[in-house]
Residue, then its C-alpha position, 0 to 999 in steps of 0.5 A: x500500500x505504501x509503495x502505491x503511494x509512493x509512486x502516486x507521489x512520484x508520478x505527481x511530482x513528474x507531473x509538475x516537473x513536466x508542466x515546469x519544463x513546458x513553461x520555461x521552454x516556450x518562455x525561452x522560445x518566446x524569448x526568442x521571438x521577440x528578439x526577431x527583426x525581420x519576417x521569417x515565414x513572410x519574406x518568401x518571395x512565394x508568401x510575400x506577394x499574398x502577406x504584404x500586410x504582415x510586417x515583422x512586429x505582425x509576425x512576432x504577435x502571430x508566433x506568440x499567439x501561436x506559442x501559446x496556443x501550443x502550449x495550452x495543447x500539449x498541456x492538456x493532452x498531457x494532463x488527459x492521457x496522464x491523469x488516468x495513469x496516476x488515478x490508478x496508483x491507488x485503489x481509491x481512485x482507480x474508479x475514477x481512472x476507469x470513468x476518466x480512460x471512459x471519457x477519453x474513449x468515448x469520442x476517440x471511438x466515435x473520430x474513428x467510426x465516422x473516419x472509416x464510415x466516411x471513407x467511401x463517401x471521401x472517394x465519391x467527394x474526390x471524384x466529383x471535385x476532380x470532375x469538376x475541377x477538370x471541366x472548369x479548366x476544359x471550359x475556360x480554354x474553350x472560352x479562352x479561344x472564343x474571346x480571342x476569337x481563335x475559334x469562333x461561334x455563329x451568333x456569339x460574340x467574342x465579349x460574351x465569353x468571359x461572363x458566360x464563362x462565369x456563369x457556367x462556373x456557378x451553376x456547375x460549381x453549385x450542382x456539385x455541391x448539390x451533389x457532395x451536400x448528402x455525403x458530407x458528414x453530418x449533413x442530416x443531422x437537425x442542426x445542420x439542416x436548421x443552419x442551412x435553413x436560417x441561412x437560406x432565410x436569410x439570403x433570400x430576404x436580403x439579396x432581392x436587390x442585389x439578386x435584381x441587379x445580377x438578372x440585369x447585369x446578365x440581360x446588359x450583357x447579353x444585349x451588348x449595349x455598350x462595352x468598357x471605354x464606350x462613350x454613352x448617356x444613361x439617364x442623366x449621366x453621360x461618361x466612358x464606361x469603366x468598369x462593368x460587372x454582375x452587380x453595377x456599371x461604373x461610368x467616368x463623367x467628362x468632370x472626371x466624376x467616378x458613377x456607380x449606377x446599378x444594373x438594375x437602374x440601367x436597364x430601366x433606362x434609355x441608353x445612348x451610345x456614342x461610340x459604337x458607330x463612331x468606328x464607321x463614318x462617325x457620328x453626327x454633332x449638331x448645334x443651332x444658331x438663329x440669323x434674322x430674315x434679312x440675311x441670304x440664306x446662301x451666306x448663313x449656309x457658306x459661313x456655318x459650313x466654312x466654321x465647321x471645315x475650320x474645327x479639329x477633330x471634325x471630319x471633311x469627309x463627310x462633309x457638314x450639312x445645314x438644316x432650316x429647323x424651324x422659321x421662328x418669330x424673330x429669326x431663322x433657325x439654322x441647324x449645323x450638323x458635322x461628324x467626327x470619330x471622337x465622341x469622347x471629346x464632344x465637349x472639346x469640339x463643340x466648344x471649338x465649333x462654335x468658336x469658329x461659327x461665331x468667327x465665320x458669321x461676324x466675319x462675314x458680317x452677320x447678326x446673330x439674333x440670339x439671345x434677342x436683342x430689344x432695338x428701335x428701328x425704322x420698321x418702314x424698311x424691308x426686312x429682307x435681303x437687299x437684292x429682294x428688294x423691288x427697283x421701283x420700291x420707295x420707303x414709306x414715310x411716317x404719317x402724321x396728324 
């Protein structure tokens, strides 16, 4: 009975000599760690371009964590396997020995059972990631070519190929995990399925707009309004397309102003694309300017032609044309229409267009009628050109009693 308690006493004392051991070695350790200047793990070339953010007092505070964390392990995984030991040295606490060999057992049997049960479900696991993995690869080099154009598609167009890429790697991505979910272990318990529900829940009734915005991100690919660097007028908002994807569209105004607009908001709009016709003849600008009655229509037309011919970025081919767009109170409303293949410097051109039609018509000694201005004239005088006028015309005089 004496040498039981001996060797009870023993194995306590090497239980605290052990723990003693353990604290003075990580404490040299951390010792160690604290003494460090530069990364260990993160000055890889391979790490460093994924862990930028990690500096050296980062790492030192992860290594201690993790020191720790060990420490607290291997503490207790000691204390679990050593405990039923030292209980059973001595008869009155060899029961509880057994009770705590019985807590021990009890979930490593069940590690064990459902590692070997699962086994098989393992395999089937890894065939369908291996099949799914293989026929991303298989479907991304077809996408890949069609982009390219390498290899092409009657009725398919080179910029569907990366989205519809994209969205065949959902829908495979989800039905193979369709597929796996019964196998995975524990995916029949309640509790699993009552997460998947709250969760299920909770996406619904949190993504309407954002699933909205993706239903019309996919409708504006499909439709090909408009592609990254086109100059285009949504709603209000006119600017280059920079950026496009499921969710939003950001447009770059002519201010320089950065426009976040939802899909959703887009496809309820009217959309205008400057560039896409540019590419061919170009596209049409057009501005108006109001001459009175008594000018030559033939001098109005020859001067706005002339200040068009006169502007950069404005194409002599083809050549710009006048239109009379309405015959007003006041004056005339002549209409200058020129093309050009840079809709994304309209604002420069018009402001240089009209610039040189103002030179043309003071040039050639014209008044231009716009805004009104408020005039005592003899209104006795024809307001038409002078070559109009009869030969035989006298002015009237004014009558008066």
């Amino acid at each position: 009975m004496i040498t039981q308690y001996i060797y009870f006493a023993i194995a306590l004392l090497g239980i605290i000599f052990f723990l003693f051991l353990i604290k003075k070695l990580f404490k040299w350790l951390q010792s160690k760690i604290s003494k460090l200047e530069n990364n260990i793990f993160f000055s890889n070339t391979k790490f460093a371009q994924f862990f930028r953010f990690i500096t050296p007092r980062r790492e030192r505070h992860i290594l201690s964590f993790f020191l720790r964390l060990l420490r607290i392990t291997i503490s207790i995984t000691f204390l679990i396997l050593y405990l039923p030991f030292l209980f059973s040295l001595v008869p009155q606490t060899k029961k509880y020995a057994d009770i705590v060999i019985g807590y021990i057992k009890k979930p490593l049997l069940f590690l064990y059972e459902g590692l070997i049960g699962f086994i098989p479900n393992l395999f089937f696991i890894v065939v369908i990631f291996f099949v799914t993995k293989y026929l991303l690869k298989f479907l991304k080099y077809v996408t890949t070519e069609l982009e390219r154009e390498a290899v092409r598609l009657d009725g398919f167009h080179a910029d569907w190929a990366r989205p519809t890429f994209n969205l065949l790697r959902v829908v495979i991505i989800a039905f193979a995990l369709i597929i796996v979910f019964p196998y995975i272990p524990g995916s029949d318990s309640p509790a699993f399925k009552g997460v998947s529900i709250f969760f299920g829940i909770l996406f619904s009734l949190g993504s309407t707009s954002a699933i909205s915005n993706i239903v019309a991100g996919i409708v504006i690919t499909y439709m090909r309004p408009f592609k990254v660097g086109d100059r285009v007028k949504i709603g209000d908002t006119i600017g280059d397309i920079t950026e496009r994807s499921l969710l939003v569209t950001r447009v770059k105004t002519i201010k320089n102003l950065d426009i976040t607009i939802p899909n959703s908001s887009i496809l309820g709009n009217h959309i205008t694309n400057f560039t896409k016709n540019a590419e061919d003849v170009g596209i049409i600008l057009h501005t108006s300017v109001t001459i009175g009655y008594d000018v030559t229509g033939n001098d109005v037309v020859k001067a706005l032609i002339e200040g068009a011919k006169k502007t950069d970025l404005i194409l002599s081919d083809p050549v710009p044309f006048v239109l009379i767009k309405s015959l007003d109170d006041f004056y005339v409303n002549y209409e200058i229409n020129v093309y050009t293949k840079n809709p994304e410097k309209s604002a420069l051109i018009y402001s240089m267009l009209h610039e040189n039609l103002k030179g043309e018509l003071h040039h050639a000694g014209i008044e231009i009628l716009s805004p009104h201005y408020q005039a005592i004239r003899d209104g006795n005088v024809l307001t038409v050109p002078p070559e109009n006028i009869p030969q035989n015309y006298i002015k009237p005089g004014f009558k008066v009693n």
